[in-house]
C-alpha positions as CSV (number, residue, x, y, z in Angstrom):
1,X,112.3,112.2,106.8
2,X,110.7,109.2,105.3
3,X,113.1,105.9,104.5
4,X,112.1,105.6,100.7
5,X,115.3,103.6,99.5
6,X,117.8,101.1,100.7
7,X,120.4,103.7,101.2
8,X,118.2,105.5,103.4
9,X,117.2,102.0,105.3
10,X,121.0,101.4,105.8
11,X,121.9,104.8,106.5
12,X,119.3,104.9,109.9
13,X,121.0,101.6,110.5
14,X,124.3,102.7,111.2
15,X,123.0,105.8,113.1
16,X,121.4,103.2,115.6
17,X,118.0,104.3,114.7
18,X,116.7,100.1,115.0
19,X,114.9,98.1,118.0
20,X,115.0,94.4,118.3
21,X,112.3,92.8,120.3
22,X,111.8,89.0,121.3
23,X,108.5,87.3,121.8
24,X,107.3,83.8,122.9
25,X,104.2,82.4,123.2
26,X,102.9,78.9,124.4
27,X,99.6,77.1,123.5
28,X,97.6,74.5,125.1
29,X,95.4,73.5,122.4
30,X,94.2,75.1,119.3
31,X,91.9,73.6,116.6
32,X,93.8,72.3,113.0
33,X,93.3,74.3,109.8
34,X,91.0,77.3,112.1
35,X,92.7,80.5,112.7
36,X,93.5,81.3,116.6
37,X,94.3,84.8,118.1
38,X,97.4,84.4,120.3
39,X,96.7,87.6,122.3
40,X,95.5,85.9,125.1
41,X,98.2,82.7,124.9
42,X,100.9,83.0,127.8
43,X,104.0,83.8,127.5
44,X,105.8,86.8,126.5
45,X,104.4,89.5,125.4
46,X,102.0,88.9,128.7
47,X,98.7,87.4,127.8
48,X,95.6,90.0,127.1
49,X,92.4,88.7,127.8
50,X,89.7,91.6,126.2
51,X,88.2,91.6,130.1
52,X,86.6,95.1,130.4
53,X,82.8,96.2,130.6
54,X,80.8,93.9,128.6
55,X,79.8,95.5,124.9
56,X,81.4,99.1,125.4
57,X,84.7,99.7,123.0
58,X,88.1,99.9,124.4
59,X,91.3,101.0,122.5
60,X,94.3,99.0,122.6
61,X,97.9,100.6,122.8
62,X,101.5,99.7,123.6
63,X,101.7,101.8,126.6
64,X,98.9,101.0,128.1
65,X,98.5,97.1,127.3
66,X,101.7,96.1,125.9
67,X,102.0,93.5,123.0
68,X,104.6,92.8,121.2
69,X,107.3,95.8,121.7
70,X,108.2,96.8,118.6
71,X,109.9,101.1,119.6
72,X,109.3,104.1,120.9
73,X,106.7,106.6,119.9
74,X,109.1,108.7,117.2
75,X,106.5,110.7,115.1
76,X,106.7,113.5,117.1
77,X,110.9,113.8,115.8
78,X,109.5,113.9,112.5
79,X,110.0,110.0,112.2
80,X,108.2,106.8,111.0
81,X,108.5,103.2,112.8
82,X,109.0,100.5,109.4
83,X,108.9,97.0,110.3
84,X,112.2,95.6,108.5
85,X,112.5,91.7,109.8
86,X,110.1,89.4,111.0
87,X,111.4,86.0,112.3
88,X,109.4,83.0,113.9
89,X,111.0,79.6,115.3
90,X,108.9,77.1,116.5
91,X,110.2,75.5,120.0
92,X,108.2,73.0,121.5
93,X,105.5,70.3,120.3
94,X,104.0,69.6,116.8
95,X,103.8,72.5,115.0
96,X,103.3,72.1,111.5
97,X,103.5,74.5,108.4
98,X,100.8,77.4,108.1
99,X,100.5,81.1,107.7
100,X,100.5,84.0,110.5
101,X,99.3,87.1,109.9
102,X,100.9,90.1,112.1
103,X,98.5,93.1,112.9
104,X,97.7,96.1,114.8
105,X,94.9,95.6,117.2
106,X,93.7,98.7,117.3
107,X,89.9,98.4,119.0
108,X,88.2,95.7,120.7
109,X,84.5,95.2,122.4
110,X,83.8,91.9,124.8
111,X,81.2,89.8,126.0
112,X,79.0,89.7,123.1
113,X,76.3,87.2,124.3
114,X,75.9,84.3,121.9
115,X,72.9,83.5,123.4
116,X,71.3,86.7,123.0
117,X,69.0,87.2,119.6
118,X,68.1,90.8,120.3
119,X,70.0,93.2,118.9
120,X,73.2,94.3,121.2
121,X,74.1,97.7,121.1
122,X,77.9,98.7,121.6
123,X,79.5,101.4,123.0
124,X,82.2,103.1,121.1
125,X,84.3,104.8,124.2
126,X,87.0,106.9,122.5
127,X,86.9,105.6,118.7
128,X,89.9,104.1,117.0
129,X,93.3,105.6,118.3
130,X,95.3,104.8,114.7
131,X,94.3,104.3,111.4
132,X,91.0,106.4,112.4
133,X,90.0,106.8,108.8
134,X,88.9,103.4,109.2
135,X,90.3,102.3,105.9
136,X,92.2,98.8,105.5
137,X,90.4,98.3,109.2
138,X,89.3,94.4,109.5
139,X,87.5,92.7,112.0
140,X,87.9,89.7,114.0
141,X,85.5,87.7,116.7
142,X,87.6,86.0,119.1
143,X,85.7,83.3,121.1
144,X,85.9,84.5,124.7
145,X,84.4,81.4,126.1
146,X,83.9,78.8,123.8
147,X,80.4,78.1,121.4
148,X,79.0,74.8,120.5
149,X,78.2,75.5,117.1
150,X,75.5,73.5,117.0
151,X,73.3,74.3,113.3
152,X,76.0,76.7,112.5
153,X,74.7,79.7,113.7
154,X,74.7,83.4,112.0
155,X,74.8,86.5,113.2
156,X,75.2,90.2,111.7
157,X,76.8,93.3,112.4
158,X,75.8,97.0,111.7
159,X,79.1,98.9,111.5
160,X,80.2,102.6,110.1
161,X,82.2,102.2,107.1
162,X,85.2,104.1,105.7
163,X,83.1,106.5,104.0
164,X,81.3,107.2,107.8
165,X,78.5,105.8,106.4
166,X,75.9,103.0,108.3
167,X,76.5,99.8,107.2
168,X,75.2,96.1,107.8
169,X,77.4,92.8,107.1
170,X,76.6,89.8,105.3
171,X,75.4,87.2,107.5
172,X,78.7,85.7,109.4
173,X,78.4,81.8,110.4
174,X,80.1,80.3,113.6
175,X,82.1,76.9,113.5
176,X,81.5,74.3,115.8
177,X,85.2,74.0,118.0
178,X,85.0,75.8,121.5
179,X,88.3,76.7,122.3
180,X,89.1,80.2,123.9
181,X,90.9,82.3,121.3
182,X,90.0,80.6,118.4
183,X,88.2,83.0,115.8
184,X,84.4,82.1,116.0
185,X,83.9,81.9,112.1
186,X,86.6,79.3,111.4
187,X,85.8,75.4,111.7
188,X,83.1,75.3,109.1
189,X,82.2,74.8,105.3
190,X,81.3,78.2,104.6
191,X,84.5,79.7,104.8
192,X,85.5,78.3,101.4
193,X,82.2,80.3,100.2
194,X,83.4,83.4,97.2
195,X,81.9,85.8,99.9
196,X,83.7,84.6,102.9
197,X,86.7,86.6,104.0
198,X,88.0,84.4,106.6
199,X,89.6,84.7,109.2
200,X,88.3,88.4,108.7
201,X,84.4,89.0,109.2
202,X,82.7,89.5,105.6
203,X,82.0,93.5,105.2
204,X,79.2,94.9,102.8
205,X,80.0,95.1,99.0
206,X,82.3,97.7,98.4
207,X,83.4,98.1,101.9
208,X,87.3,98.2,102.4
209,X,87.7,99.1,106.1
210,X,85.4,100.0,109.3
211,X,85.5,102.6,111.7
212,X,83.0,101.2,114.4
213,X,80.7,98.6,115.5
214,X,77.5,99.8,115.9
215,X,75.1,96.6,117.0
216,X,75.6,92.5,116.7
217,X,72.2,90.6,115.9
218,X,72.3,86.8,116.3
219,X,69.8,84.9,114.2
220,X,70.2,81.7,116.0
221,X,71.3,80.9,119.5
222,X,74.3,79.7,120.9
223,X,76.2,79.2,124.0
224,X,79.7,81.3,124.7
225,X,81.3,85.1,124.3
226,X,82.8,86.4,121.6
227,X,85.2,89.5,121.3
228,X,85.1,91.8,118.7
229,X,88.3,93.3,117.5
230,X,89.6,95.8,114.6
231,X,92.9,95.2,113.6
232,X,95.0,96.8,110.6
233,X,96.6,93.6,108.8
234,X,100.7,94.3,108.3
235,X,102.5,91.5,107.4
236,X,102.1,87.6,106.5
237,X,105.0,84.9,107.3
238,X,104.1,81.3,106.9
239,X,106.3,78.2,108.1
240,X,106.8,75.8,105.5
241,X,108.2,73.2,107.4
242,X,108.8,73.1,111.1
243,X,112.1,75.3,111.1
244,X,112.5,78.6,111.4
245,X,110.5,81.0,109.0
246,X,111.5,84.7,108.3
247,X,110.2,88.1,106.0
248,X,112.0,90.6,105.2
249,X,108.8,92.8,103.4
250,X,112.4,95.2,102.0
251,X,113.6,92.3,100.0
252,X,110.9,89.7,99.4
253,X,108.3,92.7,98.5
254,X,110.3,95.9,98.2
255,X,108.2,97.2,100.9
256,X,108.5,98.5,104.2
257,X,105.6,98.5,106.3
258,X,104.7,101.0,108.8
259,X,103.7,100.5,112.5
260,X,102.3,103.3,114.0
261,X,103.4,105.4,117.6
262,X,102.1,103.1,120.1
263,X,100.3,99.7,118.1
264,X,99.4,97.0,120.2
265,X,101.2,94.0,117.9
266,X,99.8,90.7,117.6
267,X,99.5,88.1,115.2
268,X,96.4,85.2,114.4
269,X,98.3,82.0,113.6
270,X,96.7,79.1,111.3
271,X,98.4,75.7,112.3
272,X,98.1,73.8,109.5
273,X,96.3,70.0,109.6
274,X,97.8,69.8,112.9
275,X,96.4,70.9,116.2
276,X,99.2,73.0,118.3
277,X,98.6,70.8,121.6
278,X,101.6,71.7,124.5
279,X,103.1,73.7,121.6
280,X,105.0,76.9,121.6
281,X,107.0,79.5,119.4
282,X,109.7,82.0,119.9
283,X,110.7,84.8,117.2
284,X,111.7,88.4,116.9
285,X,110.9,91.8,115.4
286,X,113.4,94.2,114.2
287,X,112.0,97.7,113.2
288,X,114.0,100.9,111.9
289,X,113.1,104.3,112.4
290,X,113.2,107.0,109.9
């Protein structure tokens, strides 16, 4: 029962099968041209703050943790959830053109120590609740309390791969800007590196997705926390100017992306040259089901 045309998008339409949800968030300050995780900004969808036992693996749902609501669980009727508009209005304060990525935060481990050079091992709890084939799977380190940065300090990552294989990353290097939410590998020259896969932590060669987080090594020493979080990219938007910005993946890609029963929705946000100080955004999501 799969919408594979416009006639089928239309058709689910008119039988009502669409949900229209609203989201705002607020930010107090963010760092310009870094990309910053707005799951733990206030506002609405309610702020989530990756607080659970320190190193051990927690999955992240809509039912259970909320995010950005996007429908009901419909696989079990046979249906799929396809994301059909995504709209984003800037509100309040400067807020300059950049790109935001929406995603499904699917896994998450906290209080990596910073200032820890042995190796941490990380619990993996119950293993990743969608996409578990780990493929298209990214990661993300969220700065839980904020790093100086001080020499640029590198760290590594032993993971499982898409093949279930034992992996080890590249070495990853922190920037310098210690604001909570901000990914911990922006604010630095080496994300303009051919390796570098910023704002997305650089995988082994060959790699295209990761099932777990086995370990994190830091080479150097550092002050702060850092999150670690797997997240299934979706869609892209990006303001051009300080109006509204909107994608509609049917009509500007012919593509219509699926979220899963039950994502957790959230979005990293890269403000341009400007720094998002007393700034805030409202938008919407429209999804259909079919």
């Amino acid at each position: 029962m799969a919408i594979t045309s416009f006639k089928g998008l239309v058709d689910a339409e008119e039988k009502g099968q669409t949900f229209i949800g609203g989201l705002r968030k607020n930010f107090n300050s963010t760092a310009n041209s870094c990309w910053f995780d707005v799951t733990s900004s206030p506002g609405n969808p309610l702020p989530f703050y990756y607080a659970s036992s320190p190193l051990v693996g927690e999955q992240l749902s809509q039912s259970v943790n909320g995010g950005i609501p996007h429908n009901q669980p419909v696989a079990s009727l046979g249906y799929k959830t396809y994301l059909k508009t995504l709209t984003i209005s800037p509100s309040a304060g400067a807020f300059s053109a950049g790109p935001m990525i929406l995603m499904d935060y699917l896994y998450y481990y906290p209080f990596i120590d910073t200032g820890n050079t042995d190796e941490q091992f990380l619990g993996q709890g119950l293993g990743l609740p969608r996409y578990t084939d780990g493929k298209g799977v990214s990661v993300i380190a969220v700065q839980m309390a904020g790093l100086l940065g001080t020499g640029s300090p590198t760290f590594r990552f032993t993971y499982i791969n898409q093949n279930d294989v034992l992996r080890t990353s590249p070495p990853q290097t922190c920037g310098s800007a210690s604001i909570t939410g901000q990914l911990a590998t922006g604010n630095n020259g080496n994300i303009a590196m051919p390796n570098s896969n910023y704002p997305f932590l650089t995988l082994s060669p060959g790699d295209t997705g990761v099932r777990s987080i086995q370990s994190v090594t830091f080479d150097t020493p550092d002050i702060g926390l850092l999150a670690f979080i797997l997240v299934k990219p979706l869609e892209q938007i990006i303001l051009r100017e300080a109006t509204t910005g909107e994608r509609t993946p049917v009509t500007d890609f012919f593509d219509l992306p699926v979220i899963e029963d039950d994502a957790y929705l959230s979005m990293l946000i890269n403000p341009g040259f400007n720094q998002l100080n007393q700034s805030s955004f409202i938008g919407t999501i429209q999804t259909v089901w079919g």
